[in-house]
TORVO-188493 format. One record per residue (C-alpha): x, y, z; residue number from 0. Coordinates in steps of 0.02 Angstrom, whole numbers, plus 50000, padded with zeros to 5 digits. Layout:
BEGIN
ATOM  east north    up num
ATOM     X     Y     Z NUM
...
! end
This chain:
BEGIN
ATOM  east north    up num
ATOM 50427 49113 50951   0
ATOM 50292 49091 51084   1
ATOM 50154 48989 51056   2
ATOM 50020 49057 51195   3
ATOM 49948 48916 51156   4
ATOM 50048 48773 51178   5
ATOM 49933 48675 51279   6
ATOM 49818 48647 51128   7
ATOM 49810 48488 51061   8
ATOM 49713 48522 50898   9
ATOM 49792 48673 50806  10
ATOM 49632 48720 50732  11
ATOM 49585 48759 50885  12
ATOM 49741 48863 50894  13
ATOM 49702 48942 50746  14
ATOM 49523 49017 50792  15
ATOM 49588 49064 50969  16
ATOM 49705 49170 50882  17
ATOM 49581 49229 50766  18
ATOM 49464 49290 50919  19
ATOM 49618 49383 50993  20
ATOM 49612 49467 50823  21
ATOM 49445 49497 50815  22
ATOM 49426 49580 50968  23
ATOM 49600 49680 50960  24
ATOM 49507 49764 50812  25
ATOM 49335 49761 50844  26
ATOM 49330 49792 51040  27
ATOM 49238 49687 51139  28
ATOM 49131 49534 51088  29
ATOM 48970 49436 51097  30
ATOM 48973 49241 51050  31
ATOM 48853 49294 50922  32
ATOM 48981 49423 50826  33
ATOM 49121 49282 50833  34
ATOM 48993 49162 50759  35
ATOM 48975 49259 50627  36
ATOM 49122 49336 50580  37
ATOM 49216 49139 50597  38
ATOM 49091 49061 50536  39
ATOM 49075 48958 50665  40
ATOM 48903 48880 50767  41
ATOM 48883 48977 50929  42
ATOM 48880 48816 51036  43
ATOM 49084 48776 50953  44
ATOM 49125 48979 50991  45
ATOM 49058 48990 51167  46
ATOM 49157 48829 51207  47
ATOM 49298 48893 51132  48
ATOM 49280 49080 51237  49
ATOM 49238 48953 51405  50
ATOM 49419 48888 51375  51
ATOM 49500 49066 51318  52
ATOM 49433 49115 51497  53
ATOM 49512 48961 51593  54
ATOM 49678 49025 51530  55
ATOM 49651 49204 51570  56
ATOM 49672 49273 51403  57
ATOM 49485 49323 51386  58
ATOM 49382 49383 51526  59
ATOM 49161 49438 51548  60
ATOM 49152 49616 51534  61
ATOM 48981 49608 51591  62
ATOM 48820 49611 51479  63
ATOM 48770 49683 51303  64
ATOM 48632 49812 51337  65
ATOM 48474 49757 51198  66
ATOM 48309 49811 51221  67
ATOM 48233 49651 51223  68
ATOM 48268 49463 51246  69
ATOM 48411 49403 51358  70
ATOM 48577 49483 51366  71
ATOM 48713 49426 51300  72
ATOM 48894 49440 51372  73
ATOM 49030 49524 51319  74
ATOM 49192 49463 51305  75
ATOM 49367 49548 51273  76
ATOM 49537 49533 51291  77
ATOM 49613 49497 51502  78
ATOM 49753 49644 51525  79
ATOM 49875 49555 51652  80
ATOM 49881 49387 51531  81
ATOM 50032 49469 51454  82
ATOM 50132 49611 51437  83
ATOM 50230 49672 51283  84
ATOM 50392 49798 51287  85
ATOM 50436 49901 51133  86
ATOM 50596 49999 51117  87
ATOM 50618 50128 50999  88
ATOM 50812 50203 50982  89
ATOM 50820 50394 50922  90
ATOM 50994 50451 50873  91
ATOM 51037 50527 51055  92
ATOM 50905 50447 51159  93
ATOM 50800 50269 51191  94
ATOM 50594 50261 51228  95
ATOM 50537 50107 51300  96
ATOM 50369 50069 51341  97
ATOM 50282 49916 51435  98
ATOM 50089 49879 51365  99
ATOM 49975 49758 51450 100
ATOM 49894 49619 51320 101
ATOM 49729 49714 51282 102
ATOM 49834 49871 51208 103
ATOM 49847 49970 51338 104
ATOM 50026 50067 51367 105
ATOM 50049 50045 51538 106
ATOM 50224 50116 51572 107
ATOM 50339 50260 51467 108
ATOM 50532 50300 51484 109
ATOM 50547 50418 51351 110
ATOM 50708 50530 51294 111
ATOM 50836 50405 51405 112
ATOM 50993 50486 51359 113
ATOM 51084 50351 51246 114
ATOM 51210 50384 51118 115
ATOM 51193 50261 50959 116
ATOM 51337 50199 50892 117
ATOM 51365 50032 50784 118
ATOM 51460 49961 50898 119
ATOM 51456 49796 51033 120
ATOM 51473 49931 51150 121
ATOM 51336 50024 51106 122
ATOM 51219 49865 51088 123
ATOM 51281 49796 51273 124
ATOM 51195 49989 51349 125
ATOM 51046 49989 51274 126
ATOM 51020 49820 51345 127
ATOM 51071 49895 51507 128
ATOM 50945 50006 51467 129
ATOM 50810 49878 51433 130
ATOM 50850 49778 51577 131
ATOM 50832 49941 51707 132
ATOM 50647 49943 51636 133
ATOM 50618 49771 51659 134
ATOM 50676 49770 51852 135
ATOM 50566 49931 51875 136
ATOM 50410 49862 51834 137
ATOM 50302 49765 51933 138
ATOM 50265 49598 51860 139
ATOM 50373 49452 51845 140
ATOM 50491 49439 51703 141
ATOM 50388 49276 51627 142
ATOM 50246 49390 51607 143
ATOM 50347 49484 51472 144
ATOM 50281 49369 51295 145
ATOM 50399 49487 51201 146
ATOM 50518 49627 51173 147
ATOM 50521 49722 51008 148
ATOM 50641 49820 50957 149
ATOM 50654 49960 50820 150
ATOM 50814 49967 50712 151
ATOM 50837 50100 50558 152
ATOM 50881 50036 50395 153
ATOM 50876 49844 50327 154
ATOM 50804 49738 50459 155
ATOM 50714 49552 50400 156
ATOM 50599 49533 50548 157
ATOM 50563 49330 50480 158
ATOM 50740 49308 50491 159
ATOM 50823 49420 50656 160
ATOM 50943 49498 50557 161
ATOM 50987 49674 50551 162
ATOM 51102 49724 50386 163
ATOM 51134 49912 50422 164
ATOM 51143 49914 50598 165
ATOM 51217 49808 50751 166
ATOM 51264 49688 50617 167
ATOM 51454 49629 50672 168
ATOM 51385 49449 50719 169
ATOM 51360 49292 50609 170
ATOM 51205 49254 50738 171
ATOM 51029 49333 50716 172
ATOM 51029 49504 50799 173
ATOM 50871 49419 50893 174
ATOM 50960 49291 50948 175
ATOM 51096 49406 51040 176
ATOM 50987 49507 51122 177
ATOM 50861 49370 51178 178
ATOM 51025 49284 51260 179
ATOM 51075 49454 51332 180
ATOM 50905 49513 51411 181
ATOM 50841 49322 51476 182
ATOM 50668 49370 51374 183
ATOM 50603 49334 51204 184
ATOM 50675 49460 51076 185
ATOM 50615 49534 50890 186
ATOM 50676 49675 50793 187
ATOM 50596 49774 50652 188
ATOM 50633 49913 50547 189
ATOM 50611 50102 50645 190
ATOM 50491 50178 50511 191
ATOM 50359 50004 50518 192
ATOM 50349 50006 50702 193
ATOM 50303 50193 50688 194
ATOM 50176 50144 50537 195
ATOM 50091 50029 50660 196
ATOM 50081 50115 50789 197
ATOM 50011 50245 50692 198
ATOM 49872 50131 50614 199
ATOM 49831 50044 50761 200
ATOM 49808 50190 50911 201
ATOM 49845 50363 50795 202
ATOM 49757 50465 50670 203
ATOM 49693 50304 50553 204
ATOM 49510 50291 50558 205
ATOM 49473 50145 50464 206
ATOM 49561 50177 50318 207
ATOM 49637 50029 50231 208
ATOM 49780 50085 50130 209
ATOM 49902 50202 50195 210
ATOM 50106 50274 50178 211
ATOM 50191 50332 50343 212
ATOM 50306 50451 50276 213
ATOM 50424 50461 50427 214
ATOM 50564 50616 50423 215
ATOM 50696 50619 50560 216
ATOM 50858 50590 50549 217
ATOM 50830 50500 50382 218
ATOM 50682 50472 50259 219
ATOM 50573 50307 50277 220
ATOM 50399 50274 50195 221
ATOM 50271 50136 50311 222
ATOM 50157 50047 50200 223
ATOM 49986 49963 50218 224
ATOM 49902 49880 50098 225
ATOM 49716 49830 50116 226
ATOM 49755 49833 50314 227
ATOM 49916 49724 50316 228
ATOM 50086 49803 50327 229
ATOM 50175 49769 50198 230
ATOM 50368 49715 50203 231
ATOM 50425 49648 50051 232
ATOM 50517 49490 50009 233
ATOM 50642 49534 50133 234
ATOM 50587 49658 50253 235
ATOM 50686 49786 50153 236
ATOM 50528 49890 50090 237
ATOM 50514 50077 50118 238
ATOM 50683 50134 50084 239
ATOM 50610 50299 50008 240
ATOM 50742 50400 50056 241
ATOM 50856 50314 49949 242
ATOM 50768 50335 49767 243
ATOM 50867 50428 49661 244
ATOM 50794 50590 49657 245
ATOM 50942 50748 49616 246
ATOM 51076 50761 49488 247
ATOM 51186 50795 49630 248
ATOM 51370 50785 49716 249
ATOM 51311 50736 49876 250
ATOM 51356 50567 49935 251
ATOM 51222 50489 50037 252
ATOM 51255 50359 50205 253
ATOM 51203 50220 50085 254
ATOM 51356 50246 49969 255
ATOM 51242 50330 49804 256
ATOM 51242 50494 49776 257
ATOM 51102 50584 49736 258
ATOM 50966 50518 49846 259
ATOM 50806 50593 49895 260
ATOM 50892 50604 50082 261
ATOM 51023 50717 50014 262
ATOM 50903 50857 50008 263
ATOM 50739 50815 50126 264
ATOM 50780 50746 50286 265
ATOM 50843 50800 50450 266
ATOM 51019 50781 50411 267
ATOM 50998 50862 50265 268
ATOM 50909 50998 50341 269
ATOM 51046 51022 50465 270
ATOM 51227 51032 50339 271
ATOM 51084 51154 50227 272
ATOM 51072 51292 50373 273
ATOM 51237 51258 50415 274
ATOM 51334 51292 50265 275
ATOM 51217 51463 50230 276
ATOM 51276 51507 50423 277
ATOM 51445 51506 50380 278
ATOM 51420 51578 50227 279
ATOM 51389 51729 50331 280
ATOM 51158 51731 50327 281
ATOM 51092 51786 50499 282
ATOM 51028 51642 50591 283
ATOM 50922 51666 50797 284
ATOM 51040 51497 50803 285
ATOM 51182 51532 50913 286
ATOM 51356 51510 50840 287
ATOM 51377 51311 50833 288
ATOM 51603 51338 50832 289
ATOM 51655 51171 50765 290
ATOM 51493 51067 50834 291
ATOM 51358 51019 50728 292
ATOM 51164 51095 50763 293
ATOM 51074 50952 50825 294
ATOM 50911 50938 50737 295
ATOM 50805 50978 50892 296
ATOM 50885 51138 50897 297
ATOM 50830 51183 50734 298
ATOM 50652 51111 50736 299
ATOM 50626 51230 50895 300
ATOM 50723 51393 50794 301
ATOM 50592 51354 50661 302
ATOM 50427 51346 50771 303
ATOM 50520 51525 50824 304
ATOM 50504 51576 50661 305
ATOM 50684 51590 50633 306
ATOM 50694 51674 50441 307
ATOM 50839 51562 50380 308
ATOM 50776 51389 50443 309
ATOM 50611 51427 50375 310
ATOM 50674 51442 50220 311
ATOM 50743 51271 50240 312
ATOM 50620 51199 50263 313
ATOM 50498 51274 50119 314
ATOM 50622 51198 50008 315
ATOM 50624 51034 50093 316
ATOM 50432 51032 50111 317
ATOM 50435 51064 49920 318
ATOM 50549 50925 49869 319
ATOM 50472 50789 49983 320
ATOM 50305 50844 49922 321
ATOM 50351 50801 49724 322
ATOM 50417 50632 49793 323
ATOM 50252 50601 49896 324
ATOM 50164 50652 49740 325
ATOM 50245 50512 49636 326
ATOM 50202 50385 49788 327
ATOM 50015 50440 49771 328
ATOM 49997 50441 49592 329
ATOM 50081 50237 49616 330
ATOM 50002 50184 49768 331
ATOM 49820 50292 49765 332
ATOM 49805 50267 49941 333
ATOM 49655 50322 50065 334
ATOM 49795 50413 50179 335
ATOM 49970 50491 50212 336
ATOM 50024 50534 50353 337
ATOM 50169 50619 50406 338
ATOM 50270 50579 50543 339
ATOM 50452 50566 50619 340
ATOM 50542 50717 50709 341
ATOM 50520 50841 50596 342
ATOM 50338 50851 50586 343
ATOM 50374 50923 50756 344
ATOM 50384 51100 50649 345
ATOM 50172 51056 50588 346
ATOM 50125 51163 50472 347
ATOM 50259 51248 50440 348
ATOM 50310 51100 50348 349
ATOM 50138 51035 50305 350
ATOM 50096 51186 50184 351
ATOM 50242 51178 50069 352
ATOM 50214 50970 50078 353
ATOM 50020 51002 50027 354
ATOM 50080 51138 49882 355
ATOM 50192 51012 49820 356
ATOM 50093 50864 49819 357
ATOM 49940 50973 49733 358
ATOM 50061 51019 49595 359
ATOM 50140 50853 49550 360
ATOM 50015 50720 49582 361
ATOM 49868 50691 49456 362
ATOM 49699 50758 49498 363
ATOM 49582 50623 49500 364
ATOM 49713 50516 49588 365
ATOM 49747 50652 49729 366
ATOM 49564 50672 49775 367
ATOM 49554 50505 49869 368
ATOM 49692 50553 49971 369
ATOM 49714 50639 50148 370
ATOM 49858 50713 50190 371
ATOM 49857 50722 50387 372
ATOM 50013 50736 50530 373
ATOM 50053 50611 50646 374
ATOM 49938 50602 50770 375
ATOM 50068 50492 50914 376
ATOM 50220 50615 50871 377
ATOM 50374 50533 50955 378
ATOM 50278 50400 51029 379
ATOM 50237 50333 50853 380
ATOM 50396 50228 50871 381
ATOM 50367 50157 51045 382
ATOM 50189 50127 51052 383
ATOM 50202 50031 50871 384
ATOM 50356 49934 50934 385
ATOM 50231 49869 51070 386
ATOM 50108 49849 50936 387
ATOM 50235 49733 50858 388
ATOM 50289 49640 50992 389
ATOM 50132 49580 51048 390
ATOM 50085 49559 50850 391
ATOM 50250 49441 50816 392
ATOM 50156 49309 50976 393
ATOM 49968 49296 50888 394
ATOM 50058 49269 50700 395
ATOM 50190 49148 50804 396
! end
């Protein structure tokens, strides 16, 4: 990892300039005073500590605090162009990447890049081809770039660089292989967290503390924060809600089980439901698919058309997830839940049978402190939190 500080002798010092970044990434920008305070530090230590912070570029004056009396004090917050941060974000049939400056800004999109995800070397070698054609599109030099992030469905250990569902056919960290590939510094972590993140950091979070990301595409995965920190687990495995055991069915899931709450409410799911009714001869405004499947974008737009059959669909998908949201609220009593992923797309279509759902199965007293809301960065959620991470994975480095 990169220490952005590597010219510090005295860690400690290390520490609170990390600290400040913190601060300020939260908090906006900063007098000496407010860092004083909140480090518990003497202003004299913090303003020499901001002097040198400013030597290196990564803090610059944004001119003065307006007070109505006594001197002014300046403000302080984070330089832009001290570092940039790329997150990637791979959908099922496309790739977003996004470039963000060091003060949080997104600076440069590619979204929808056609890409076709397979688990294969193959498959890994273009989507580095991909990440690469950013990189020589942008203008800054490549040891600008502090990191690359990288989302990945399914088990991913972001401590360790390994991916276990995905792009795992080497004995090496998956970090490791791409960082050699691309010539920059590499980290991966799982699809549904980045998207959590993103959401918490730049979407529809206002302060709340404690929060699930329930994120339906393709698949079902739950985002958690707890008391502000996302939360990974022992082994970065945490949030495989699609994967609870959740119907007394024949249907065997990706993961090997049957029965799994992804069976019935995801986006594949959504897609082998209105297909087998199709062919079971219900009238659909979906044209006839022959022997291809429906992708799921066709679907999510026959829906906002108010297509009878995938309506349908989704009611009883809506219904289903809600019960299983209901159980997370009446275990995790959190402040929010938002949901997010592609098929939030179809708003509140799905968001009334969710709400229904979640009313009927979770316990009173315990649903009151939540708010149900949708996903405020859509399909960006992914990209903008892989950034988010990224430049997250340097200040804990």
């Amino acid at each position: 990892m990169i220490n952005m500080f590597q010219n510090d002798k005295d860690s400690k010092n290390s520490i609170i300039k990390s600290k400040i970044i913190e601060y300020i990434i939260l908090n906006g920008n900063s007098t000496n005073t407010d860092l004083s305070k909140e480090l518990n530090l003497s202003v004299p230590t913090v303003s020499k500590i901001i002097n040198e912070m400013c030597e290196d570029s990564f803090v610059i004056e944004y001119g003065k605090l307006e007070t109505t009396e006594g001197r002014k004090p300046n403000l302080y917050g984070l330089n832009p162009d001290s570092g940039y941060f790329i997150g990637v974000d791979i959908k099922q049939n496309t790739v977003n990447i996004g470039q963000m400056n060091f003060r949080g800004d997104l600076v440069e999109l590619s979204m929808d890049e056609p890409y076709r995800f397979q688990n294969t070397p193959e498959a890994l070698d273009e989507l580095c081809v991909h990440i690469q054609h950013f990189i020589d599109n942008l203008n800054i030099a490549r040891e600008k770039i502090l990191d690359i992030n990288i989302n990945i469905s399914g088990r991913v250990n972001p401590d360790t660089g390994y991916s276990y569902s995905l792009f795992n056919f080497s004995e090496v960290p998956l970090t490791k292989l791409l960082s050699d590939k691309i010539g920059c510094q590499v980290t991966i972590d799982n699809d549904t967290r980045a998207m959590t993140f993103g959401e918490y950091m730049k979407g529809c979070v206002k302060g709340e503390k404690d929060i699930l990301f329930v994120n339906l595409s393709w698949g079902l995965g739950l985002g958690i924060v707890i008391d502000g920190n996302l939360y990974k687990g022992k082994s970065g495995f945490s949030g495989e809600f699609g994967h609870m055991p959740a119907f007394d069915n024949e249907i065997i899931c990706h993961c090997g089980k049957k029965g799994c709450l992804e069976t019935e409410a995801s986006g594949k799911a959504f897609i082998r439901i209105v297909s087998e009714r199709i062919k079971n001869g219900e009238t659909s405004i979906l044209p006839d698919s022959g022997n291809e499947e429906y992708s799921l974008e066709e679907l999510i737009d026959a829906t906002n058309r108010e297509d009878p059959l995938c309506l349908d669909v989704l009611e009883s998908i809506g219904q289903k997830l809600g019960k299983a949201i209901a159980t997370l609220i009446n275990i995790f009593n959190p402040d929010l839940v938002v949901i997010g992923g592609t098929m939030s797309q179809t708003g509140n279509l799905l968001m009334h049978s969710i709400n229904t759902s979640i009313l009927k199965y979770s316990l009173n007293l315990v649903n009151k402190d939540t708010k149900i809301c949708i996903s405020k960065l859509k399909d960006r959620a992914g990209v903008i939190g892989a950034c988010m991470l990224a430049r997250k994975s340097v200040l804990d480095a």
